[in-house]
C-alpha positions as CSV (number, residue, x, y, z in Angstrom):
1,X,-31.7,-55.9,-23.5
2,X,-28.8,-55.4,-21.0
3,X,-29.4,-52.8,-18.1
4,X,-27.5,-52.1,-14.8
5,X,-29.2,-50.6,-11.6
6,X,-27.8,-50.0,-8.2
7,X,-30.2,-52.1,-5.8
8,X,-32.0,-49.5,-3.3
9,X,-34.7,-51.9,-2.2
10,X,-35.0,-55.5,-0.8
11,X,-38.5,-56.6,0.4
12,X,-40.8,-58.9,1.3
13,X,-43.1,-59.5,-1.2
14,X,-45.6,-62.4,-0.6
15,X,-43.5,-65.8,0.3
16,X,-40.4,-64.2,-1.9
17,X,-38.6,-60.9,-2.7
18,X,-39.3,-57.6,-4.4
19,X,-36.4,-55.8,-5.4
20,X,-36.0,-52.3,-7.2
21,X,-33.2,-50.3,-8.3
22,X,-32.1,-46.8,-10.1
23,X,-30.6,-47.6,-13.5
24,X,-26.9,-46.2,-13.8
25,X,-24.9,-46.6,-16.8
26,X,-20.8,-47.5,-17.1
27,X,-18.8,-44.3,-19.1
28,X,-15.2,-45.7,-18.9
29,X,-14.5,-46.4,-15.3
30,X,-17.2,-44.4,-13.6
31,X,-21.7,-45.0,-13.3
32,X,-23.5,-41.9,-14.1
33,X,-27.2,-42.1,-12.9
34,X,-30.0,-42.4,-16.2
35,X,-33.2,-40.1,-16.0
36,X,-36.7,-39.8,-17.0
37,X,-37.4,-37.0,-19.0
38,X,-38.8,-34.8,-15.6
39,X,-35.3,-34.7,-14.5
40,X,-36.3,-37.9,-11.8
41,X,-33.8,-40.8,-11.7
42,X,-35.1,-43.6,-13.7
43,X,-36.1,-46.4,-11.7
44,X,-36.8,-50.3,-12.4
45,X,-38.0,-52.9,-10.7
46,X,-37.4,-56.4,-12.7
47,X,-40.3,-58.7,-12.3
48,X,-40.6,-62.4,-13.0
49,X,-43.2,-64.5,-15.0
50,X,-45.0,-65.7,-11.8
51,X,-47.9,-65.1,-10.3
52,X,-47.3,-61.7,-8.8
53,X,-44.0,-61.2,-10.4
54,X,-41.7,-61.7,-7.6
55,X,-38.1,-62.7,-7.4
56,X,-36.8,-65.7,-5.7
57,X,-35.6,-65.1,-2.2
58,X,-32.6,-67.3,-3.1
59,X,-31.7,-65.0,-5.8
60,X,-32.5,-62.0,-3.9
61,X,-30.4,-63.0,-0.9
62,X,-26.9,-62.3,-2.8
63,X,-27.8,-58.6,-3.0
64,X,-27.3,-56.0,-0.4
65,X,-28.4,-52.1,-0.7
66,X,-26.0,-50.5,-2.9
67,X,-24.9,-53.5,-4.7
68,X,-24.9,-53.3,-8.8
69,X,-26.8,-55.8,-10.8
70,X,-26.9,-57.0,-14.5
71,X,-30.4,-57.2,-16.2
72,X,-31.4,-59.0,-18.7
73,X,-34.8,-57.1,-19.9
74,X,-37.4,-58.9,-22.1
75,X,-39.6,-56.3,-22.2
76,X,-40.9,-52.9,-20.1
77,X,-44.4,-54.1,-18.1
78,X,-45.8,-51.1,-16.6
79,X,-48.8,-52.2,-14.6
80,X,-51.1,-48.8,-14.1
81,X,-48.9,-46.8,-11.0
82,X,-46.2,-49.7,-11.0
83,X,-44.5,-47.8,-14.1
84,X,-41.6,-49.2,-13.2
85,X,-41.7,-52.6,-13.9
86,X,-39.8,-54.7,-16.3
87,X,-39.6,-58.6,-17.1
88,X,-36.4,-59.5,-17.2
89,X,-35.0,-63.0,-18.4
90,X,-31.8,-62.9,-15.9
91,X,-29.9,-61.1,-13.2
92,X,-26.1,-61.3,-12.0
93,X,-24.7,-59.2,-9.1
94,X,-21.4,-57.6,-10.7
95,X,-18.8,-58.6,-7.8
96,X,-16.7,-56.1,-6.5
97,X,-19.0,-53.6,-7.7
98,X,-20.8,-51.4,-5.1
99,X,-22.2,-47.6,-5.8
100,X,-20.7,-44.9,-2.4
101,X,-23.0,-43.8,0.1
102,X,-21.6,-40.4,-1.3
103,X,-23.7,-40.9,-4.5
104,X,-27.2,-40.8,-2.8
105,X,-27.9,-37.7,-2.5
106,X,-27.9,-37.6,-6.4
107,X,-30.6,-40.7,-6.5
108,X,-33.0,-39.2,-4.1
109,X,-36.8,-37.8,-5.5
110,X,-36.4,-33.9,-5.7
111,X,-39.6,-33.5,-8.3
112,X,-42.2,-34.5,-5.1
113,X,-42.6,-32.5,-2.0
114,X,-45.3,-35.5,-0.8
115,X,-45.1,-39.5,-1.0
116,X,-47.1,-40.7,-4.4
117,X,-48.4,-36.5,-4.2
118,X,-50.4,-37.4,-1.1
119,X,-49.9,-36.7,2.3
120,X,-51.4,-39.8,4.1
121,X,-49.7,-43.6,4.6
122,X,-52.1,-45.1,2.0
123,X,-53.8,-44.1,-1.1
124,X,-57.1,-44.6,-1.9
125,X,-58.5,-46.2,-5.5
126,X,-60.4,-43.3,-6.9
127,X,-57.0,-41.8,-5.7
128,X,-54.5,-43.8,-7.4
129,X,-55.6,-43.2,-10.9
130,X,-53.8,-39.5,-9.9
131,X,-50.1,-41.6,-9.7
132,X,-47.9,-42.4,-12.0
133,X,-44.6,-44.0,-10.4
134,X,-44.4,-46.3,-7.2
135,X,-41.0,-46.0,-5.9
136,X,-39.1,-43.4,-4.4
137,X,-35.2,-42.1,-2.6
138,X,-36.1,-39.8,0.1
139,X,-33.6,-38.7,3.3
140,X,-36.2,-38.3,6.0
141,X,-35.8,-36.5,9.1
142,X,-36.3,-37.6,12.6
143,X,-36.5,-41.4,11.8
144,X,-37.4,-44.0,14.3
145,X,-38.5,-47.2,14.5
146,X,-40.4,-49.8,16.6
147,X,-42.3,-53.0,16.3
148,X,-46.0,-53.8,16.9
149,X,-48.1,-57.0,17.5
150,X,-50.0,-58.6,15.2
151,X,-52.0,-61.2,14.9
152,X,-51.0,-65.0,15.4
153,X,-48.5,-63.8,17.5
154,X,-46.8,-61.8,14.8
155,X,-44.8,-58.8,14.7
156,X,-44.3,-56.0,12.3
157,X,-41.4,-53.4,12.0
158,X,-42.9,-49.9,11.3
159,X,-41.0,-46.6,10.6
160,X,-41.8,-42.8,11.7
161,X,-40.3,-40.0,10.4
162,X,-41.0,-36.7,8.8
163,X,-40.6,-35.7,4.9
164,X,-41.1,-32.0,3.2
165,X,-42.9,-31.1,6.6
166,X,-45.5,-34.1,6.2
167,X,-45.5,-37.0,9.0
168,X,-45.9,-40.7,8.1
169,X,-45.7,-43.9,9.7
170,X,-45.0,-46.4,7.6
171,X,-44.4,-50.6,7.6
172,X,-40.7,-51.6,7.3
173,X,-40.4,-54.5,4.7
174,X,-36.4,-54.5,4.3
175,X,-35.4,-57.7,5.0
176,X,-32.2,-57.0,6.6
177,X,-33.0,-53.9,8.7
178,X,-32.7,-54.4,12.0
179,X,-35.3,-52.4,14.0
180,X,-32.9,-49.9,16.6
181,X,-29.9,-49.9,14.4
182,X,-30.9,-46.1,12.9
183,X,-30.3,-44.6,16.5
184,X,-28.1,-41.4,16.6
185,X,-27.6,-41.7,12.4
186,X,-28.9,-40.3,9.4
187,X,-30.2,-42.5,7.0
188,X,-32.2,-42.7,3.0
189,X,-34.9,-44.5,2.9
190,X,-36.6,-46.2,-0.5
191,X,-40.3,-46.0,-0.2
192,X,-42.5,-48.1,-2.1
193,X,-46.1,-48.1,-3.5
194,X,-47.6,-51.5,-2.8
195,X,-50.4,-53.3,-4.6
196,X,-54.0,-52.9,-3.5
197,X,-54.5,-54.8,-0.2
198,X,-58.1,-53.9,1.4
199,X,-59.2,-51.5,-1.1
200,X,-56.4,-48.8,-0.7
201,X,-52.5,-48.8,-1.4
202,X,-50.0,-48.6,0.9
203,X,-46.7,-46.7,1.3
204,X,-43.9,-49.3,2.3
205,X,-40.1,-48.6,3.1
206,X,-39.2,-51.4,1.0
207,X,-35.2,-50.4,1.5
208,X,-32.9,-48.4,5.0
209,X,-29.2,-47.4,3.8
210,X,-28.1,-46.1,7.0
211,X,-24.9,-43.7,7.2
């Protein structure tokens, strides 16, 4: 099954790549954006057959936000809140091909006045079983980021900002963001429900399209 999405996040994800996109579909010489039946823009994030499902970094590396990519689909592979997820045999970048800042506005989440429907930065498991999608377009306000230490001399890129009149504070994992570049511009962030990691589930801004 062939699918196109325009990419709107590229993560870390363990030693390779998550990356997740909103399926669009070509009428003549123009993309209109697909929907779930809520009205939400319908989201997929191809998976691979390994151990946690994630892509490549050397095939992850040709995409930028915005670009369009080919899917090849074997099969949908919903994993509990991770609704989104889909096997896919292949992907090619369509050259030349980019969706316009101008069309985000259109992508973003309007059905959700909270992250995941709860205000916090993660989610707990009795909590969890409440959600039913992991991935998200929002256009913050007021977002900043900044870098804290971590351990073995690590550090990790973190992002404030505030959404529907909730506050959150949440780790950066886009790879190509560069922590200062948001200053004095507006910006959409893609914001990501992770796996479990110390019995809860954290929110992530898996993707930054700065304008």
């Amino acid at each position: 099954m062939i699918k196109h999405i325009v990419i709107l996040a590229n993560s870390k994800k363990y030693s390779e790549r998550c990356i997740a996109g909103i399926e669009i579909q070509q009428r003549k010489d123009s993309w209109f954006i697909l929907c779930n039946s809520d009205s939400a823009p319908k989201w997929i994030r191809p998976v691979s057959g390994s151990g946690h499902g994630e892509i490549a970094t050397s095939i992850a590396d040709q995409y930028n936000l915005l670009d369009v990519a080919e899917l090849n689909i074997v099969r949908e592979l919903p994993q509990g809140f991770q609704s989104e997820n889909c096997l896919i045999h292949s992907i090619k970048k369509l050259e030349n091909t980019k969706l316009g800042i101008d069309s985000l506005q259109s992508l973003t989440n309007k059905q959700h006045s909270k992250l995941f429907n709860y205000r916090g930065n993660s989610i707990s498991e009795d909590w969890i079983q409440n959600v039913h999608y992991s991935l998200m377009l929002i256009e913050p306000k007021d977002f900043m980021t900044f870098t804290v230490k971590q351990s073995f001399g690590k550090t990790q890129a973190r992002g404030k900002f505030s959404y529907q009149g909730n506050s959150y504070d949440l780790p950066i994992t886009d790879v190509k963001f560069v922590v200062g570049s948001e200053k004095e511009r507006s910006c959409f962030l893609t914001i990501s429900l992770g796996a479990r990691y110390e019995g809860r589930h954290y929110k992530l801004i898996a993707g930054v399209i700065m304008i």
